[in-house]
VOZAGU-572745 format. One record per residue: residue in one letter; x negated, y, z negated of N, C-alpha, C in turn. Coordinates in steps of 0.2 Angstrom, whole numbers, padded with zeros to 4 digits, always signed. Each point is the difference from the previous one (the first is absolute). Example, Ala and Ser with C-alpha at 12.3 -4.5 7.8 and 13.67 -1.06 7.14 Angstrom:
# residues 2
A-0066-0028-0039+0004+0006+0000-0004+0006+0000S+0002+0005+0004-0004+0006-0001+0004+0005-0003
***
This chain:
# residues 366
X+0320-0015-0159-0006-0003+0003-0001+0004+0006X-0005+0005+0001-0004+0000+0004+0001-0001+0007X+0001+0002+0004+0000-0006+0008-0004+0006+0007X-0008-0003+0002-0006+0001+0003+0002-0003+0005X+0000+0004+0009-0001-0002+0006-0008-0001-0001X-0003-0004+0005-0007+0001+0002+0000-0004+0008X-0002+0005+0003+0000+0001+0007-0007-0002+0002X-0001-0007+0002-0008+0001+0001-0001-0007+0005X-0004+0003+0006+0002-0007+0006-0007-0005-0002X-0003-0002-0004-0005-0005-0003+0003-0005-0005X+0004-0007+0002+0004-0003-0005-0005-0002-0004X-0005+0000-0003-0002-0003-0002-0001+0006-0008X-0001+0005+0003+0000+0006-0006+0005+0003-0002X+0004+0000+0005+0009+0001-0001+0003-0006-0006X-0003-0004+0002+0001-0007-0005-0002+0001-0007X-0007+0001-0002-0003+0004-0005+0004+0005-0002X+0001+0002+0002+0003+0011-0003+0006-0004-0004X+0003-0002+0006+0007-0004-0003+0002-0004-0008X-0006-0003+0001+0000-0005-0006-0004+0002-0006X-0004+0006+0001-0001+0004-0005+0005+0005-0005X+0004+0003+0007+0005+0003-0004+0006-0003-0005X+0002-0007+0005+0004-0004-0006-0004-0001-0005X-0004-0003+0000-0002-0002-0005+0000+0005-0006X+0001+0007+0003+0001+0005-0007+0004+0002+0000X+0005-0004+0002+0008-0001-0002+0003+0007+0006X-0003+0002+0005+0005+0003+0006+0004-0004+0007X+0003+0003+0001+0005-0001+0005-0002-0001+0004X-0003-0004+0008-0006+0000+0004+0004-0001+0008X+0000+0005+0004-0001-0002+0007-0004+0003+0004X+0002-0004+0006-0007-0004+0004+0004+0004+0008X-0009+0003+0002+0002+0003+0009-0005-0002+0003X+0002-0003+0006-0009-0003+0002-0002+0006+0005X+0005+0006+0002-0004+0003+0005+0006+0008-0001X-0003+0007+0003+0003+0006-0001+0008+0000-0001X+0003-0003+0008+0006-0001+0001+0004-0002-0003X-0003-0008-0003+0006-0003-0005-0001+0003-0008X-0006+0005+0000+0001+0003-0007+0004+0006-0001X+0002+0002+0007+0004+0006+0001+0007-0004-0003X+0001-0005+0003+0008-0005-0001+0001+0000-0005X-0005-0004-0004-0001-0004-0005+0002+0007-0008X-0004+0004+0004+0001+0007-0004+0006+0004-0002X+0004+0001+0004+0008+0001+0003+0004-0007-0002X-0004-0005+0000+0007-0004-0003+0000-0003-0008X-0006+0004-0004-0001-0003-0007-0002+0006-0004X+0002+0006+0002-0003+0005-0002-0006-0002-0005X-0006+0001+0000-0004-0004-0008-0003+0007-0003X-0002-0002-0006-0004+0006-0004-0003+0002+0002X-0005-0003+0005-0007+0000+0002-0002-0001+0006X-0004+0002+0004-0002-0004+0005-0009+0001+0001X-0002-0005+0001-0005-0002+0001-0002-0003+0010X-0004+0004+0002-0002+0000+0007-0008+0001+0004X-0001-0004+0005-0005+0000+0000+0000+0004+0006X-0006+0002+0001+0001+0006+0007+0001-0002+0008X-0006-0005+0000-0002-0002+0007+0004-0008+0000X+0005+0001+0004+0005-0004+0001+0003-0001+0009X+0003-0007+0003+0000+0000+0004+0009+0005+0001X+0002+0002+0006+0005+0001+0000+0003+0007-0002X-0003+0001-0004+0001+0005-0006-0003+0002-0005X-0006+0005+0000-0005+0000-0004+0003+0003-0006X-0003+0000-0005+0002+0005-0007+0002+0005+0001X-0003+0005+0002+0001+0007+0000+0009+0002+0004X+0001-0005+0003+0005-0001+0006+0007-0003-0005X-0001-0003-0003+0005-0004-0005+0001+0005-0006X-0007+0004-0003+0004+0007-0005+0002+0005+0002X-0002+0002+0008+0004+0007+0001+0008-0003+0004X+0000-0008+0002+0006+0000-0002+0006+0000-0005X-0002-0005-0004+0003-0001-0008+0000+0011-0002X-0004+0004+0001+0000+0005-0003+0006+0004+0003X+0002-0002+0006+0005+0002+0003+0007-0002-0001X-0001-0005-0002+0006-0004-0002+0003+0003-0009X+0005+0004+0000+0005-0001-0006-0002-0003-0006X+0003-0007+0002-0002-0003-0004-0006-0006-0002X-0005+0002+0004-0004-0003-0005-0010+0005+0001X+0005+0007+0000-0007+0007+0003-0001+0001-0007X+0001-0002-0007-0002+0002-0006-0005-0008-0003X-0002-0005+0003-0001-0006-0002-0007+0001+0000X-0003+0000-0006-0007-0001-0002-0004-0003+0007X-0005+0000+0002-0004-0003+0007-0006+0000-0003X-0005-0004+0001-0005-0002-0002-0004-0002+0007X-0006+0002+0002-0002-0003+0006-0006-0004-0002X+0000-0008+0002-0004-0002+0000-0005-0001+0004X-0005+0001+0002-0005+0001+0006-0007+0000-0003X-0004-0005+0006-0009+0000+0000-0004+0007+0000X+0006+0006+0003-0003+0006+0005+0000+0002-0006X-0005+0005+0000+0000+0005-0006-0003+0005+0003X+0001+0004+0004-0002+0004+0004+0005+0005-0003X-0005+0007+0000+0006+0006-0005+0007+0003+0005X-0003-0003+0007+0004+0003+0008+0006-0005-0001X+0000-0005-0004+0005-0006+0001+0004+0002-0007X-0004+0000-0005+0002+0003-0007+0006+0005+0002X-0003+0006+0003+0003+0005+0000+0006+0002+0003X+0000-0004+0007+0005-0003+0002+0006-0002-0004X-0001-0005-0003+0007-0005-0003+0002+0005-0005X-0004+0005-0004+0002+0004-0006+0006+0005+0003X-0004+0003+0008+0005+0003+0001+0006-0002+0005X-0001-0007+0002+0009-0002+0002+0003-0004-0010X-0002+0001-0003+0003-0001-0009-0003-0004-0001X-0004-0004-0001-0003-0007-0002-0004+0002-0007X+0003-0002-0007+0001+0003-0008-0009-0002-0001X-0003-0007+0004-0007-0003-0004-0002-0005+0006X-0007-0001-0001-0001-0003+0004-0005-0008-0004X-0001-0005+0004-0002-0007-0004-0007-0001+0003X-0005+0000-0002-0005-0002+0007-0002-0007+0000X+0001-0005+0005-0004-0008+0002-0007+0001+0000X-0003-0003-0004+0003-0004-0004+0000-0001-0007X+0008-0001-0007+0002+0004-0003-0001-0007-0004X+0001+0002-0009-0001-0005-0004+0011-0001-0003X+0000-0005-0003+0006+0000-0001+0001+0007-0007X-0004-0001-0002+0001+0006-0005+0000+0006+0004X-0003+0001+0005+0002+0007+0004+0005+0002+0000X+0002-0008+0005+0008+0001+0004+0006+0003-0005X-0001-0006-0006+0005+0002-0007+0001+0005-0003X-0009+0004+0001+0002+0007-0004+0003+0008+0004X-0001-0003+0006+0003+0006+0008+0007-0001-0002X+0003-0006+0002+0007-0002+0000+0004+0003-0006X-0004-0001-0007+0004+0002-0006+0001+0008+0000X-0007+0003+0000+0000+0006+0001+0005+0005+0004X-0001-0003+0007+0008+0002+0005+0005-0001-0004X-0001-0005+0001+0010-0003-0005+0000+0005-0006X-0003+0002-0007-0001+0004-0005+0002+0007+0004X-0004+0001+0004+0000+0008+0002+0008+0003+0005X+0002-0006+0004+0006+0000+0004+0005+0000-0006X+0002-0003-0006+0004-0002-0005+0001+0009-0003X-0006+0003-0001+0000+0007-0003+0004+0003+0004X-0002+0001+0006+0002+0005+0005+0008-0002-0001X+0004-0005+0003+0006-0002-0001+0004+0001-0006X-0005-0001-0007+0004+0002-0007-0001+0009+0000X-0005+0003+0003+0000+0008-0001+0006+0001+0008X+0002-0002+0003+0004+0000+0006+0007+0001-0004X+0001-0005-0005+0008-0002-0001+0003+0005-0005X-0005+0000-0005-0002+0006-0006+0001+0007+0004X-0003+0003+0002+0004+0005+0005+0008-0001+0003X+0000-0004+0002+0009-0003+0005+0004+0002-0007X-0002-0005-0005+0004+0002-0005+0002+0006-0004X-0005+0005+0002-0002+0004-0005+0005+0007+0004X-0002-0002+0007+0006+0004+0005+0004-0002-0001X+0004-0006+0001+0006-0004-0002+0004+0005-0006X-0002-0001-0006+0000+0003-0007+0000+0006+0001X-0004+0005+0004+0004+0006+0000+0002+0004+0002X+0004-0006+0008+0004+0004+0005+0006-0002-0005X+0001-0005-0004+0007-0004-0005+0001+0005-0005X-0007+0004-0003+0002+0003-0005+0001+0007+0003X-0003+0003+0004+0000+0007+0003+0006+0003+0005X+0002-0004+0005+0005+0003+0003+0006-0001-0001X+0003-0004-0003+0006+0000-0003+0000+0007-0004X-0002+0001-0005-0002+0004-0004+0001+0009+0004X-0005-0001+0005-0002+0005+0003+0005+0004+0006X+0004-0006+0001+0006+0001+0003+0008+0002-0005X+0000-0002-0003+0006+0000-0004+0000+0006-0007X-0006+0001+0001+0001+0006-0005+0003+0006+0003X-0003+0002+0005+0001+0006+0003+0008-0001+0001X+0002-0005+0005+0005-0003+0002+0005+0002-0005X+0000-0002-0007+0004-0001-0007+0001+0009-0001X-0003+0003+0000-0001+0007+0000+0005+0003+0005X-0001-0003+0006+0002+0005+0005+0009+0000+0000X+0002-0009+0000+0006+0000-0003+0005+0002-0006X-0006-0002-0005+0005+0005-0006+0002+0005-0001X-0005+0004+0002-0001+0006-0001+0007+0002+0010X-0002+0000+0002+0007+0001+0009+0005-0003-0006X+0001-0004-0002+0005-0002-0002+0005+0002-0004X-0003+0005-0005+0003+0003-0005+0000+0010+0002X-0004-0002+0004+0002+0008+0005+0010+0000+0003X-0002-0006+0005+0006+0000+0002+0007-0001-0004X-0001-0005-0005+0004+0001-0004+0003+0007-0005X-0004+0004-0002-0001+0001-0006-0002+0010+0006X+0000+0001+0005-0002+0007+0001+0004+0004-0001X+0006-0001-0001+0004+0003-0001+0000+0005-0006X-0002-0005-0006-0001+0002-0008-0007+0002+0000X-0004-0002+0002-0007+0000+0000-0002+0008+0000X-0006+0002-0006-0002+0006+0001-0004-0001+0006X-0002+0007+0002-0006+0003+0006-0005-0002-0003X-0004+0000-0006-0005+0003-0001-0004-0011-0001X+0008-0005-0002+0000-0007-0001-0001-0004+0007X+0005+0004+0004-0002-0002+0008-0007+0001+0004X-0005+0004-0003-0004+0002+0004-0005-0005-0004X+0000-0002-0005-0003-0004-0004-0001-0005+0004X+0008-0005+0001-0001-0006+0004-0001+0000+0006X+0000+0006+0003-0005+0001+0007-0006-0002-0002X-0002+0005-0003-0007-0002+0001-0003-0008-0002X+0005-0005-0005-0004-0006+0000+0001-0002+0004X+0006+0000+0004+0001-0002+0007-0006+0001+0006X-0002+0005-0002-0005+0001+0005-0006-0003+0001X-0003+0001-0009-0005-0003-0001+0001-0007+0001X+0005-0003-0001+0000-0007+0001+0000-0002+0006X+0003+0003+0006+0000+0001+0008-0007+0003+0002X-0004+0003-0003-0007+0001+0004-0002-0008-0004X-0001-0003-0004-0003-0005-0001+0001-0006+0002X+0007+0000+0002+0001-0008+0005-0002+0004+0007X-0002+0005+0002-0001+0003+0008-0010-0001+0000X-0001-0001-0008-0010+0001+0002+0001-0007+0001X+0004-0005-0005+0000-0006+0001+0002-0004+0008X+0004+0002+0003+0002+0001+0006-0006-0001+0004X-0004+0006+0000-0004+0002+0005-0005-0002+0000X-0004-0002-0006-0006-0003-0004+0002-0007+0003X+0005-0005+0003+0000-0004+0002+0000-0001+0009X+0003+0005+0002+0001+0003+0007-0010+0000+0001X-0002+0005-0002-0007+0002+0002-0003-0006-0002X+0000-0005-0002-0006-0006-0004+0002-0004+0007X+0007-0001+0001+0002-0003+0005-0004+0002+0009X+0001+0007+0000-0002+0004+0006-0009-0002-0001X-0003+0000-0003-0007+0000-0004-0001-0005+0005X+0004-0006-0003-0005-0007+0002+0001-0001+0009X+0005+0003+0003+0004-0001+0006-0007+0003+0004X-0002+0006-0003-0003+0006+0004-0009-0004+0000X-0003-0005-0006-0006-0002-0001+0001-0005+0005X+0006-0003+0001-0004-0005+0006+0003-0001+0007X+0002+0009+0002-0002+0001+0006-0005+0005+0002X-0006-0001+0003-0004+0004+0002+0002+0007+0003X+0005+0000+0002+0002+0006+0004+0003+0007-0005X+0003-0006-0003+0003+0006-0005-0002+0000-0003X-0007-0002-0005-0008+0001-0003-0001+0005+0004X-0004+0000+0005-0004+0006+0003+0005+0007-0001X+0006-0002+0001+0003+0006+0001+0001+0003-0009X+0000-0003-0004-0001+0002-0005-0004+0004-0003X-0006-0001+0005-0006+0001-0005+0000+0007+0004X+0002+0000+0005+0001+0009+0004+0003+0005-0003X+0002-0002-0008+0005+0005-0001-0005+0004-0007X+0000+0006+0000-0004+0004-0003+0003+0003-0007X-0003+0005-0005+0002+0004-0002-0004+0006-0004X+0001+0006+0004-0002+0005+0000+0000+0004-0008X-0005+0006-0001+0001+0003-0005+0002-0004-0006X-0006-0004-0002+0000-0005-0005+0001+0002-0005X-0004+0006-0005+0000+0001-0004+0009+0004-0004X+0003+0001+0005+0007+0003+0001+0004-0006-0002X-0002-0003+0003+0007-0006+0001-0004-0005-0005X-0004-0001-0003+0002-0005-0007+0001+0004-0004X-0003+0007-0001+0004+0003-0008+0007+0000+0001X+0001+0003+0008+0009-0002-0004+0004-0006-0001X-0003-0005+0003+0001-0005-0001+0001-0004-0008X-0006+0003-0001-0003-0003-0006+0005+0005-0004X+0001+0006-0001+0004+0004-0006+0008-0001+0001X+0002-0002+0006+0008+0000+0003+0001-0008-0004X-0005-0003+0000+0002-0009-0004+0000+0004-0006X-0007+0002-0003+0001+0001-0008+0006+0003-0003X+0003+0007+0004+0005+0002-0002+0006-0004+0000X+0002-0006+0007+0005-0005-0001-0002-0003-0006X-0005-0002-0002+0000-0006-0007+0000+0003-0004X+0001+0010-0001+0000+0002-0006-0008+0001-0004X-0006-0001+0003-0008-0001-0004-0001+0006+0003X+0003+0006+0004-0004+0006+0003-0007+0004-0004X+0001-0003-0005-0003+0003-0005-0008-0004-0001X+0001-0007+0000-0005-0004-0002-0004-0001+0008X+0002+0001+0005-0004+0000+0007-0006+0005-0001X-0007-0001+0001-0005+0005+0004-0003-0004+0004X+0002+0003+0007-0003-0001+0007-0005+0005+0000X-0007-0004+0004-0006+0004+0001+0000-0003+0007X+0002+0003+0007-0002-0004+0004-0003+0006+0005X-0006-0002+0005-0003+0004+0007+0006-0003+0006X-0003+0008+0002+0005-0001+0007-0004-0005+0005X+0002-0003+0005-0004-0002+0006+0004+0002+0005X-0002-0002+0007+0001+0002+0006+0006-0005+0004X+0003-0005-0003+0003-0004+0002-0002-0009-0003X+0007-0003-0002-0002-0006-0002+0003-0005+0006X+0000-0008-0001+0001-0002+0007+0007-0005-0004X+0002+0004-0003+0008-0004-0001+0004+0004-0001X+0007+0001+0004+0005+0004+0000+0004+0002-0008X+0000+0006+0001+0003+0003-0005+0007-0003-0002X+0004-0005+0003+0006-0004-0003-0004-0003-0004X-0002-0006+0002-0004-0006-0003-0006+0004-0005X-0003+0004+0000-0005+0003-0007+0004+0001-0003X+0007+0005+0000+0002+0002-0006+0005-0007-0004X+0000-0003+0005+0003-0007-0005-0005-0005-0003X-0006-0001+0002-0005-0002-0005-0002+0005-0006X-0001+0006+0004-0001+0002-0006+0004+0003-0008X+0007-0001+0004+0005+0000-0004+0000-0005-0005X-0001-0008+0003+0000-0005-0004-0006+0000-0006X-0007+0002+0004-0002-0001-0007+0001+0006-0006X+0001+0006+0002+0003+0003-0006+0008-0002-0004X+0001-0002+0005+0007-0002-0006-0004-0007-0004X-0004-0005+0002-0003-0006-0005-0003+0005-0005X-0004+0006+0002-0004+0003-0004+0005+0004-0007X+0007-0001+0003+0004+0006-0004+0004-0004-0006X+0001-0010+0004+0003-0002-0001-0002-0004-0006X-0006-0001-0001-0004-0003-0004-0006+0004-0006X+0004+0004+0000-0004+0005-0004+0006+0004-0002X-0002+0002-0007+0005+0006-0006-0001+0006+0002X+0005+0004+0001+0001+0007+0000-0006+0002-0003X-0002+0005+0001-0003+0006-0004-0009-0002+0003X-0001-0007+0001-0007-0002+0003-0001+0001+0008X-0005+0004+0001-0004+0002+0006+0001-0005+0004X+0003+0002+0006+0000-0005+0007-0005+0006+0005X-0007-0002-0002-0006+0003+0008+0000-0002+0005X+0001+0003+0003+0000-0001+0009-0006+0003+0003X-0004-0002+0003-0006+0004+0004-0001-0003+0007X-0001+0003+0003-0002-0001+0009-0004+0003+0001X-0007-0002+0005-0008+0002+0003+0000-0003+0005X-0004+0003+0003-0001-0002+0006-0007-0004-0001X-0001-0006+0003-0007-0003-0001-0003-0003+0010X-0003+0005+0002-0002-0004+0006+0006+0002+0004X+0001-0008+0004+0006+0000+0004+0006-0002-0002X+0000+0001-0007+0006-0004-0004+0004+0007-0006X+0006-0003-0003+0003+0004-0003+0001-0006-0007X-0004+0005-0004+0004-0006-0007+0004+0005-0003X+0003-0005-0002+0008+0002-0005-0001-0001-0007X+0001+0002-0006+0002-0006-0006+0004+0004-0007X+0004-0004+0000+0001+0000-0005+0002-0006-0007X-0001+0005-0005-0002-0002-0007+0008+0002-0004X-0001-0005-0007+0005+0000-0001-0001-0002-0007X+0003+0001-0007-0005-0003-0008+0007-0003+0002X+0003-0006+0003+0006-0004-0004-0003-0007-0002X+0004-0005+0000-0001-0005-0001-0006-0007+0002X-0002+0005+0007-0003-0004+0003-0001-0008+0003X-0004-0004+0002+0001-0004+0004-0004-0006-0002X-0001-0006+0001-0005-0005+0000-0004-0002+0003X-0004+0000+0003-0003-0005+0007+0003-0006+0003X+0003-0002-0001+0006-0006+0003+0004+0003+0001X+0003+0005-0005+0007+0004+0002-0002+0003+0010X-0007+0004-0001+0000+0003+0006-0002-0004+0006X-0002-0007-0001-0002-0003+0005+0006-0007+0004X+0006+0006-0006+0007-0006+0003+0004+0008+0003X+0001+0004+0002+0001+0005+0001+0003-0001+0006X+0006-0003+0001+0004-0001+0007+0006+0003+0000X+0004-0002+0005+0008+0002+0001+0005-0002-0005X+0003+0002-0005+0006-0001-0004-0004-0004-0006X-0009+0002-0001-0003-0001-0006-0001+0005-0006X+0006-0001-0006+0001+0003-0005-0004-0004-0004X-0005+0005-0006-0002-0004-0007+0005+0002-0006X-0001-0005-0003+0003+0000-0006+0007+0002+0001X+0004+0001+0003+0008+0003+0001+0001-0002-0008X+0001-0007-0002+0001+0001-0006-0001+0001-0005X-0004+0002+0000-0005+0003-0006+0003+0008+0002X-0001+0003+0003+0000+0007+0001+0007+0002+0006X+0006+0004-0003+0003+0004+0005-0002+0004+0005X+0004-0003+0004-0005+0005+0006+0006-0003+0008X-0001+0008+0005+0004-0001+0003-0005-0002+0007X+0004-0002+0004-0004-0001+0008+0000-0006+0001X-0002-0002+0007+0001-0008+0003-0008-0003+0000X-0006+0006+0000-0003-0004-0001-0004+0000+0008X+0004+0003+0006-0003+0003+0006-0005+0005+0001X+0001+0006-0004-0004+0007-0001-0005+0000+0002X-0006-0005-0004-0005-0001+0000-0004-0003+0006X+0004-0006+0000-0002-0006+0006+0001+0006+0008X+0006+0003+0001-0001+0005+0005-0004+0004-0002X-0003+0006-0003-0005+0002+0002-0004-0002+0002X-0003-0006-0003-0006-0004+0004-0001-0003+0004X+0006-0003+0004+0001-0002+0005-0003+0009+0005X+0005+0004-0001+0001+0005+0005-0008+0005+0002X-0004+0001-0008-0007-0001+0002-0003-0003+0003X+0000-0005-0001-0004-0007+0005+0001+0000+0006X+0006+0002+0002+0002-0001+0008-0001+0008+0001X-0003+0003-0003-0003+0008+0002-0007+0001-0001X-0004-0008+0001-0008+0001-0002-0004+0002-0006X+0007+0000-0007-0003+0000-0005-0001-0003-0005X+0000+0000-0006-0001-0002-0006+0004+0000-0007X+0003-0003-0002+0001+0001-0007-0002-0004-0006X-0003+0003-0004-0002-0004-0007+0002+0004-0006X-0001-0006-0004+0002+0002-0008-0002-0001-0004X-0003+0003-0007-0003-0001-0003+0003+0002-0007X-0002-0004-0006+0004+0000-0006-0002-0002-0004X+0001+0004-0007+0000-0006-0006+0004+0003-0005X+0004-0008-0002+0005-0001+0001+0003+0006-0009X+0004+0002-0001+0006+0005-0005-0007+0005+0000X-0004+0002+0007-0002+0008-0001-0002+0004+0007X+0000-0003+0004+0002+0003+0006-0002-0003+0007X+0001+0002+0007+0002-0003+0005-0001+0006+0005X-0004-0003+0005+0000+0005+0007+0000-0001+0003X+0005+0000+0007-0002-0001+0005-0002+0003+0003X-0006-0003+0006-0003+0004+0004+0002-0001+0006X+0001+0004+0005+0003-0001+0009-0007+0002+0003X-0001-0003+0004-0005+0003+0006+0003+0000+0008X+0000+0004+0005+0004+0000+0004-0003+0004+0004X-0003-0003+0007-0003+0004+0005+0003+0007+0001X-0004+0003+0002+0001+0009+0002+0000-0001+0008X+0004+0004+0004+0001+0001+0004-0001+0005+0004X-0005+0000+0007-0001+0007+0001+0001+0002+0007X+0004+0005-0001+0004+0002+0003-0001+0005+0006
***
């Protein structure tokens, strides 16, 4: 059952509202004025609230940006109901969060199909809210243990049968389990870092200070610094061959050469990682105006419209369906790291034939 605040100082309409909504089987309380609808609100949390504007004490407007403020009950459906219909009052309540508004004087079927509406549409948000939680939930359970313990399992067996066994152990045998060792030590160290940086990310987004100072940071000689970027990844993933970069030089861009070569690292390894040897990974960069586009292209697997419009921190598709390493961070940082450098990323796809990211990222002039 359903349970509706209505905050409204005219008992005679308050009485009305009220007994209209039981009667269609909701939960029902009653505020006769701003104040005790703030209270009443804070002590019954309801699905709903219904409020009228011009009130003694505590007008409407005054009652949702406080409730908006409040934790616990700044997510609650609001409805204002008022005689005013003025676009200046309208516009108002929309921007301190007010979901719809009711005009006096209303028919009971009005009231009924406002209230359902909210309640239907609030119900969505909360089931598409939970559905992502889970969905995260599932693949920090599936992805990081995994992602932690492989490398880990590698580095000890492999240490473990050196120190035992180097004594017998050929040179040619020894230099072997170095190198899984290593490879399996650069993997828990991107994974490391990939967590350190998403971590620094969000720290840095919500102080201004260390924002601006961010954005001061440059890099020079563009058309240098992604092909080797871009050819030093391909050759780490072994595709040196499947890379064609076509990119223009510019004069400067406005994100520092740490942070580009880590976004742009990430999307070529998704590009590398989700597509078959032997298939073309295109890189191209232009200059357009005051901006710098990036994109790259890739014939893999591709993505879905939902896949890309869930595209967050530690969000993996399909892990079961398809082996695949990483946590799942890559992505989510690059897009964070543009954003907070005035830029852009998007993705376009269809889905088992190919995928491009596009970056757009201020230029910088120097």
């Amino acid at each position: 059952m359903k349970k509706i605040l209505v905050i409204e100082d005219a008992q005679s309409l308050r009485r009305d509202i009220l007994e209209m909504l039981s009667f269609e089987g909701y939960d029902v309380v009653g505020a006769e004025d701003g104040l005790a609808g703030v209270a009443r609100a804070r002590e019954v949390i309801p699905d709903l609230i219904i409020c009228d504007i011009m009130m003694p004490a505590m007008d409407g407007y005054g009652v949702l940006e406080t409730l908006r403020h409040d934790s616990e009950t700044a997510s609650i459906p609001f409805i204002f109901l008022t005689a005013r219909t003025d676009r200046v009052d309208v516009r108002q309540g929309m921007e301190l969060g007010a979901d719809d508004y009711l005009t006096k004087p209303f028919t009971a079927a009005e009231l009924l199909a406002t209230v359902s509406t909210r309640i239907e549409k609030h119900e969505k948000v909360v089931a598409n809210a939970n559905r992502q939680i889970k969905d995260l939930r599932d693949n920090i359970i599936l992805a990081l243990p995994h992602e932690l313990r492989t490398p880990l399992n590698v580095i000890l067996g492999f240490s473990d049968l050196l120190m035992s066994d180097y004594n017998v152990m050929e040179p040619s045998r020894m230099g072997e389990m170095a190198r899984h060792i290593n490879t399996a030590a650069l993997r828990l160290y991107r994974l490391i870092e990939n967590f350190l940086i998403y971590a620094n990310i969000e720290i840095i987004s919500s102080s201004p200070e260390q924002l601006e100072a961010l954005k001061n940071n440059v890099t020079t000689h563009v058309k240098t610094a992604l092909e080797y970027i871009a050819f030093q990844k391909a050759q780490q993933l072994n595709r040196d061959a499947d890379v064609q970069i076509t990119v223009e030089d510019a004069s400067a861009l406005q994100m520092g050469e740490d942070y580009l070569r880590k976004a742009f690292e990430e999307v070529i390894d998704n590009a590398v990682k989700f597509s078959e040897a032997g298939t073309p990974i295109e890189i191209c960069g232009s200059v357009e105006r005051d901006r710098y586009i990036l994109s790259v292209t890739d014939r893999g697997r591709g993505m879905t419209p939902e896949q890309i419009a869930s595209i967050g921190a530690y969000m993996q598709f399909e892990r079961r369906v398809y082996e695949q390493q990483g946590s799942g961070l890559g992505l989510a940082i690059t897009k964070r790291l543009i954003e907070l450098h005035g830029g852009s990323l998007q993705i376009q796809s269809i889905p088992q034939q190919a995928t491009t990211v596009r970056v757009s990222l201020p230029l910088a002039w120097t």
